[in-house]
N, CA, C and O atoms as a DFTB+ gen file, in Angstrom:
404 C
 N C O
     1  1      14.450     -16.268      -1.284
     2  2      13.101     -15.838      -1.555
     3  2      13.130     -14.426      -2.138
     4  3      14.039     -13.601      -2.041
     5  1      12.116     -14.326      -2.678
     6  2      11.977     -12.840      -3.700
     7  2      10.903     -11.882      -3.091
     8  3       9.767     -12.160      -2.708
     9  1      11.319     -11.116      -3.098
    10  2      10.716      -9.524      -1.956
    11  2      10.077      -9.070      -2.707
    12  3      10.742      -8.852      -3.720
    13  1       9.049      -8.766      -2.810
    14  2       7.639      -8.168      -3.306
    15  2       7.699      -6.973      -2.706
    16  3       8.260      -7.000      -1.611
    17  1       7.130      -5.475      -3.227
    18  2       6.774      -4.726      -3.190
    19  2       5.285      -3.898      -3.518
    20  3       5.232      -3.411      -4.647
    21  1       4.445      -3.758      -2.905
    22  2       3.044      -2.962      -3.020
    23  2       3.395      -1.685      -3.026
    24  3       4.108      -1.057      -2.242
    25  1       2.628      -1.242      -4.322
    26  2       3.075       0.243      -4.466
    27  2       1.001       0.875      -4.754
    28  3       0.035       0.538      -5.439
    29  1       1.243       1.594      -4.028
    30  2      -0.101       1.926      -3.593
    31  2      -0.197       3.254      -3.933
    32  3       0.894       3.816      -3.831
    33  1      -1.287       4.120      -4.377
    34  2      -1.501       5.320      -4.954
    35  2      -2.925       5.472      -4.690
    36  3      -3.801       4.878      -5.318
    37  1      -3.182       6.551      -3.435
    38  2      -4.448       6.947      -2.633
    39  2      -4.491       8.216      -2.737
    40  3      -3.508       8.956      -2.712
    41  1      -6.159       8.699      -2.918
    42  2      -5.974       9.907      -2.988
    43  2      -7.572       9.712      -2.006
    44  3      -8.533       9.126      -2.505
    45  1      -7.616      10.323      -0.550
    46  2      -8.866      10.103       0.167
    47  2      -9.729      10.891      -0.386
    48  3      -9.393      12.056      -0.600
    49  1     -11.146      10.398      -0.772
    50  2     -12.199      11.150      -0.846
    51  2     -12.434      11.866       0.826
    52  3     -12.413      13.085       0.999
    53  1     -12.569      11.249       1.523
    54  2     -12.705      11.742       2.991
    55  2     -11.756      11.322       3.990
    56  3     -10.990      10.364       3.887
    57  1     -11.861      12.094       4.943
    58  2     -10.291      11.394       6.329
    59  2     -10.950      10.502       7.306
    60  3     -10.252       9.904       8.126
    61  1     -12.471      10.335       7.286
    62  2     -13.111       9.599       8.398
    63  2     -12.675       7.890       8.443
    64  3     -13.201       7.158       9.281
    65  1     -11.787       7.425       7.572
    66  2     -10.975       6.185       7.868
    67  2      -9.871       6.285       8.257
    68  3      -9.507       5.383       9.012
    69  1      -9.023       7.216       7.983
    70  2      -7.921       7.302       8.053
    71  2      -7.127       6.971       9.759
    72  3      -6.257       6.141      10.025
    73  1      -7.809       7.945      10.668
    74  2      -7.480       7.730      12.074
    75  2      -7.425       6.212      12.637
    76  3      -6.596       5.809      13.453
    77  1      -8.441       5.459      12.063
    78  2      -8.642       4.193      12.745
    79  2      -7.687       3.241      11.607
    80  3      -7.662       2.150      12.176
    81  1      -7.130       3.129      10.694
    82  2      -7.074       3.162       9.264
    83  2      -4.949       2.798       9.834
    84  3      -4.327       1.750      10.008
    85  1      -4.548       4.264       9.930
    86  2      -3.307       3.985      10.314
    87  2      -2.463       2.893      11.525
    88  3      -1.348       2.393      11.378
    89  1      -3.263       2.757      12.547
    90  2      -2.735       2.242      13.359
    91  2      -2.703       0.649      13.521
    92  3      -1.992      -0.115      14.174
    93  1      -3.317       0.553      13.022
    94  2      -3.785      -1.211      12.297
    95  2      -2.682      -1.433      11.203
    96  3      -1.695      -2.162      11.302
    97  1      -3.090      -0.583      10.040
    98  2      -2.084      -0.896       9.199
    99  2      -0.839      -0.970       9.856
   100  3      -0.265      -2.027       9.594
   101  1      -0.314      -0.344      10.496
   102  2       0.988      -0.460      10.660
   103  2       1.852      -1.523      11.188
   104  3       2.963      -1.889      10.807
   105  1       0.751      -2.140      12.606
   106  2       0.971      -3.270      13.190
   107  2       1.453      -4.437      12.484
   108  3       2.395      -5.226      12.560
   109  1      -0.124      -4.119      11.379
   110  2      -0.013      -5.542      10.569
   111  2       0.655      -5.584       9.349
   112  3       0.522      -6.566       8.618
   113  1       1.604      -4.308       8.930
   114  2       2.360      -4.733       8.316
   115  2       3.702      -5.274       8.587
   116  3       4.386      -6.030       7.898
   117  1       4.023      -4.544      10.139
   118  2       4.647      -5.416      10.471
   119  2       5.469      -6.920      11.085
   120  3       6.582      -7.438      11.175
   121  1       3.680      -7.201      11.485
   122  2       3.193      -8.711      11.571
   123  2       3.764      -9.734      10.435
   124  3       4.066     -10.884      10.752
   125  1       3.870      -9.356       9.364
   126  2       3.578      -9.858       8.111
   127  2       4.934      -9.654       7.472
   128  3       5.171      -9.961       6.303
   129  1       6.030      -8.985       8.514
   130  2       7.532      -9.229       7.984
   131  2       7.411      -8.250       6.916
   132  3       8.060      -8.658       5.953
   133  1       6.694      -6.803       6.607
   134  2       6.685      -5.825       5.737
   135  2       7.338      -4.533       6.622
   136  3       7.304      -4.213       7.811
   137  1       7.918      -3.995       5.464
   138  2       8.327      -2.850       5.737
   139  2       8.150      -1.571       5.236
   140  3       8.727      -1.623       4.150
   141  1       7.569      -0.127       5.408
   142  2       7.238       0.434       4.691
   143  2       8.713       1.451       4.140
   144  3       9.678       1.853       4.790
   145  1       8.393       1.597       2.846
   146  2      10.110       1.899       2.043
   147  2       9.109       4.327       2.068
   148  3       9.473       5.415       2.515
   149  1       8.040       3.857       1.386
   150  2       7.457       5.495       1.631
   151  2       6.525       5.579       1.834
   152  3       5.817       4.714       1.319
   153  1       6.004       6.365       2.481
   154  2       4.446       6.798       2.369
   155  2       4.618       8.459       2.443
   156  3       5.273       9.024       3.319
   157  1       4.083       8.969       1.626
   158  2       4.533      10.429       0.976
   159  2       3.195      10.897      -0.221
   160  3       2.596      10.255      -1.084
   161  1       3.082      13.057       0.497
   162  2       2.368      13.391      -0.339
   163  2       3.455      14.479      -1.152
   164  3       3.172      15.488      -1.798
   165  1       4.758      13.892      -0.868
   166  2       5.920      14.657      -1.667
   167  2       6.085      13.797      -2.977
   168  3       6.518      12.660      -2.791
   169  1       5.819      14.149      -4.214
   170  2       6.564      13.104      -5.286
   171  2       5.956      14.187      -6.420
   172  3       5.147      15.115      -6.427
   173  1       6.583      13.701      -7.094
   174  2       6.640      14.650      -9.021
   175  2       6.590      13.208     -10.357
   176  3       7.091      12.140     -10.711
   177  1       5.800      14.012     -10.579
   178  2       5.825      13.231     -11.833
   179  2       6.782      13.625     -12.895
   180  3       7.010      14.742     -13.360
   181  1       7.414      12.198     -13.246
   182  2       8.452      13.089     -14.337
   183  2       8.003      12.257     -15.692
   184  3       8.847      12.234     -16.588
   185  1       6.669      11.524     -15.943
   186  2       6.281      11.026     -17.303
   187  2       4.677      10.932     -16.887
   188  3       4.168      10.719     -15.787
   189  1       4.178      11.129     -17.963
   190  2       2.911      10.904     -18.436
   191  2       2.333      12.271     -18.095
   192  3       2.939      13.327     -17.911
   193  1       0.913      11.997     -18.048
   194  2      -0.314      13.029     -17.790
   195  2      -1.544      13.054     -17.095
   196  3      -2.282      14.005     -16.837
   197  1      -1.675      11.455     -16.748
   198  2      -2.704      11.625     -15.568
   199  2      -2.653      12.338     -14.355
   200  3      -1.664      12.942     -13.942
   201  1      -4.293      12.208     -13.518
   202  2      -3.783      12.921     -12.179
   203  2      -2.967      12.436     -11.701
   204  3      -2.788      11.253     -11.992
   205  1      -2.138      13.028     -10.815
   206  2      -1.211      12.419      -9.366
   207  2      -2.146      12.183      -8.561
   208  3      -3.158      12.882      -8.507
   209  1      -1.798      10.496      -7.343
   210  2      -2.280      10.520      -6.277
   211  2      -2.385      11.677      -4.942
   212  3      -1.685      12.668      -4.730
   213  1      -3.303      11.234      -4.322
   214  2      -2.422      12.612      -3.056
   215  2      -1.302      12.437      -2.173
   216  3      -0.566      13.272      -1.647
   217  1      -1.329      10.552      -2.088
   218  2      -0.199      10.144      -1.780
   219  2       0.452       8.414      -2.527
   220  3      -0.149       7.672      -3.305
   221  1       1.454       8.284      -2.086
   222  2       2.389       7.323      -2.356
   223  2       2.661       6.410      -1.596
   224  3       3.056       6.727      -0.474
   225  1       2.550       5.058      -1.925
   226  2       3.142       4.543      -0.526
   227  2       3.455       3.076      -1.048
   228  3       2.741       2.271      -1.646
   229  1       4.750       3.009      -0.622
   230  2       5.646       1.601      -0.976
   231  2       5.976       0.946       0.350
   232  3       6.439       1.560       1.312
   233  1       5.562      -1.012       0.310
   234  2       5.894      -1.297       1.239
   235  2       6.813      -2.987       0.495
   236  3       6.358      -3.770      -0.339
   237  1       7.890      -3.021       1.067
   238  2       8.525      -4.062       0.977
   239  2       7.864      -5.440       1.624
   240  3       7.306      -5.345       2.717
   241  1       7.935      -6.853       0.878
   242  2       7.462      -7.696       1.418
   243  2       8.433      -8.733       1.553
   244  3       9.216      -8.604       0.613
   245  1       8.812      -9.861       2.391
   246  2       9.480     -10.501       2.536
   247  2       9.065     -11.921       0.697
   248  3       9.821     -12.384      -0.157
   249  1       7.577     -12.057       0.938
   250  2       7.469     -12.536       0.125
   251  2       5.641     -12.152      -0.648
   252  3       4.751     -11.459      -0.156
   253  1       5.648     -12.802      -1.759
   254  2       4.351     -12.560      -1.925
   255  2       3.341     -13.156      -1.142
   256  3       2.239     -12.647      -1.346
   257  1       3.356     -14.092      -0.293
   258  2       2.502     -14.361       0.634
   259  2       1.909     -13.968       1.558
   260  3       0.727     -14.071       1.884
   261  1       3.396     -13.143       2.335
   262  2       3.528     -12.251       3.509
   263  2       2.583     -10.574       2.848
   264  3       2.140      -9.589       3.439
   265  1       2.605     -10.764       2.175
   266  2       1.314      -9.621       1.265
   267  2       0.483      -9.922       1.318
   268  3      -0.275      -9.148       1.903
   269  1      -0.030     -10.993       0.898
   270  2      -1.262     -11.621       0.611
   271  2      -2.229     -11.944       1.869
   272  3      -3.446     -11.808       1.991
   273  1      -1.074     -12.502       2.910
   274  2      -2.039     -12.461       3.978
   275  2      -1.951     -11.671       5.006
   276  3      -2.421     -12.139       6.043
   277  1      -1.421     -10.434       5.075
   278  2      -1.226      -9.118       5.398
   279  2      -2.686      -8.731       4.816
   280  3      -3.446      -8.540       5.766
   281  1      -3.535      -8.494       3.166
   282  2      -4.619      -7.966       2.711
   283  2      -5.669      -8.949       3.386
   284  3      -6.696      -8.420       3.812
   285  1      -5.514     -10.408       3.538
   286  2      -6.235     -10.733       3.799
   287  2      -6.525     -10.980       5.762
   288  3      -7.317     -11.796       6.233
   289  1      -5.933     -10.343       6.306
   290  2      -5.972     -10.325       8.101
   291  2      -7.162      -9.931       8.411
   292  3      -7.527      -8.772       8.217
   293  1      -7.831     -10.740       8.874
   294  2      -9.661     -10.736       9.486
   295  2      -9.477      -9.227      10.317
   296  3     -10.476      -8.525      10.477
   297  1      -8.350      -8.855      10.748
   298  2      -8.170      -7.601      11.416
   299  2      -8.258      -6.228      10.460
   300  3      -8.969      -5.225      10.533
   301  1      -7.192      -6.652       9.514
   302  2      -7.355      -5.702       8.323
   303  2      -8.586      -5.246       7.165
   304  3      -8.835      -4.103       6.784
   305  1      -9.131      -6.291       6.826
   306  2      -9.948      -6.648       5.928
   307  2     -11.495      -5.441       6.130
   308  3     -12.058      -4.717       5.309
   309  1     -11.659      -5.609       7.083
   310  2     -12.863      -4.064       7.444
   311  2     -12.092      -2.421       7.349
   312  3     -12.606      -1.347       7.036
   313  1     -10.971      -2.678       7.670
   314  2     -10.297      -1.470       7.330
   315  2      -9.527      -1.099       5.963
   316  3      -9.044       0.013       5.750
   317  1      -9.485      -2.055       5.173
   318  2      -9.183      -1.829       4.114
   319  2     -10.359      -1.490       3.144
   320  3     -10.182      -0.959       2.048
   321  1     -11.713      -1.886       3.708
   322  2     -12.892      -2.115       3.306
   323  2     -13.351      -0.145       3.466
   324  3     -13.871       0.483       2.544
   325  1     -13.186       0.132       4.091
   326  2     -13.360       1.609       4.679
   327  2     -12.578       2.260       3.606
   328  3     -13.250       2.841       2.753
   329  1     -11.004       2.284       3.449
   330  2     -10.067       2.856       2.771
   331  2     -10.445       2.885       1.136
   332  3     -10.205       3.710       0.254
   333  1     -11.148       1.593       1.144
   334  2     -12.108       2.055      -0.400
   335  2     -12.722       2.330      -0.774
   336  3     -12.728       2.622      -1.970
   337  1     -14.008       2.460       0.280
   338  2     -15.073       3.603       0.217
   339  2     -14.979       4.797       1.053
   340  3     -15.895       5.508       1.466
   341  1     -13.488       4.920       1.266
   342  2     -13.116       6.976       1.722
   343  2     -11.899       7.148       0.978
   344  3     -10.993       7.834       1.452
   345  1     -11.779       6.525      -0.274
   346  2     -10.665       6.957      -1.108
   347  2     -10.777       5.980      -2.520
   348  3     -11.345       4.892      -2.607
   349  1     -10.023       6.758      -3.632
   350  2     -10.076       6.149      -4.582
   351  2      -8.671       5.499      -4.733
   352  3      -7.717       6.271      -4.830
   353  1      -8.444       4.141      -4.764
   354  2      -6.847       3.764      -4.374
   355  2      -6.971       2.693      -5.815
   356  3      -7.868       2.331      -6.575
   357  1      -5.201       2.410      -5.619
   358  2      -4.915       1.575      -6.985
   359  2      -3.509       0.814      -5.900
   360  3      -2.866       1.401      -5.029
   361  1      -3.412      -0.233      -6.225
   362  2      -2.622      -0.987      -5.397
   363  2      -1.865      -2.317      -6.170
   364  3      -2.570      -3.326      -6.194
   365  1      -0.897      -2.403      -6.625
   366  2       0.225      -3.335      -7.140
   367  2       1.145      -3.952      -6.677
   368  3       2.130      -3.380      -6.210
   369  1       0.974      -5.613      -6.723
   370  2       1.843      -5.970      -6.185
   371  2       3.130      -6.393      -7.070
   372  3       2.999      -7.054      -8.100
   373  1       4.627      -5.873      -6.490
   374  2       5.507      -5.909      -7.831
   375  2       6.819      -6.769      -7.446
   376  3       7.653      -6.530      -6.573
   377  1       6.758      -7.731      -8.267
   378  2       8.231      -9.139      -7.768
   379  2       9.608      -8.218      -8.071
   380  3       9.883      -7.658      -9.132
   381  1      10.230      -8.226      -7.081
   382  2      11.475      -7.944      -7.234
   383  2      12.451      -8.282      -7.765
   384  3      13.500      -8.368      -7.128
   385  1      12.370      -8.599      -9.231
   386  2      12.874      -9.001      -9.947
   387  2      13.535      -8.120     -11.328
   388  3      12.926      -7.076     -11.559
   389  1      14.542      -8.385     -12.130
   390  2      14.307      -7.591     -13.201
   391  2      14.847      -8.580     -14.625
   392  3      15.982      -8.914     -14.963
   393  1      13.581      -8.841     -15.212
   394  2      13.452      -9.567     -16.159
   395  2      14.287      -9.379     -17.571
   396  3      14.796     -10.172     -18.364
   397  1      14.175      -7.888     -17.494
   398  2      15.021      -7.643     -18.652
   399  2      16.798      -7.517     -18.741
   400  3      17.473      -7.088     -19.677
   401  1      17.210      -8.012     -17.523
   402  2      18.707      -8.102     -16.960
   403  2      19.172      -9.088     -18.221
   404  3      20.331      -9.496     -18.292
């Protein structure tokens, strides 16, 4: 099976999700056979010119499913719901693959 990666780029408008926000996530990513590879407000851009997020955050997936229903956990789903109206986020899910090999 092929390991998926979510690469996520948040920058909070406000912290009033965040407290309730972390501890869920974490559970349920690891419910879901995920692992988180970073979550970091350390990183540099070394191409382009848009803003930088405020943070970074990569999580390994066993598969694309184990993602899919990780976003979709009746547990998660109000808290992810929060995380987008107290932050402006961008979120990709990326097959571990490399096509151009």
């Amino acid at each position: 099976m092929t390991t998926y990666f979510s690469v996520l780029e948040v920058t909070p408008t406000t912290d009033a999700w965040v407290a309730d926000y972390v501890p869920v996530s974490n559970k349920l990513v690891t419910k879901y056979g995920g692992k988180y590879i970073a979550r970091t407000s350390v990183h540099e851009r070394l191409e382009g010119d848009r803003e930088s997020p405020a943070l970074r955050i990569i999580i390994s997936w066993p598969s694309k499913q184990a993602a899919l229903d990780f976003m979709a956990d009746p547990e998660y789903v109000p808290h992810l719901k929060a995380r987008g109206a107290g932050s402006i986020s961008h979120h990709a899910l990326i097959e571990g693959i490399d096509q151009l090999a």
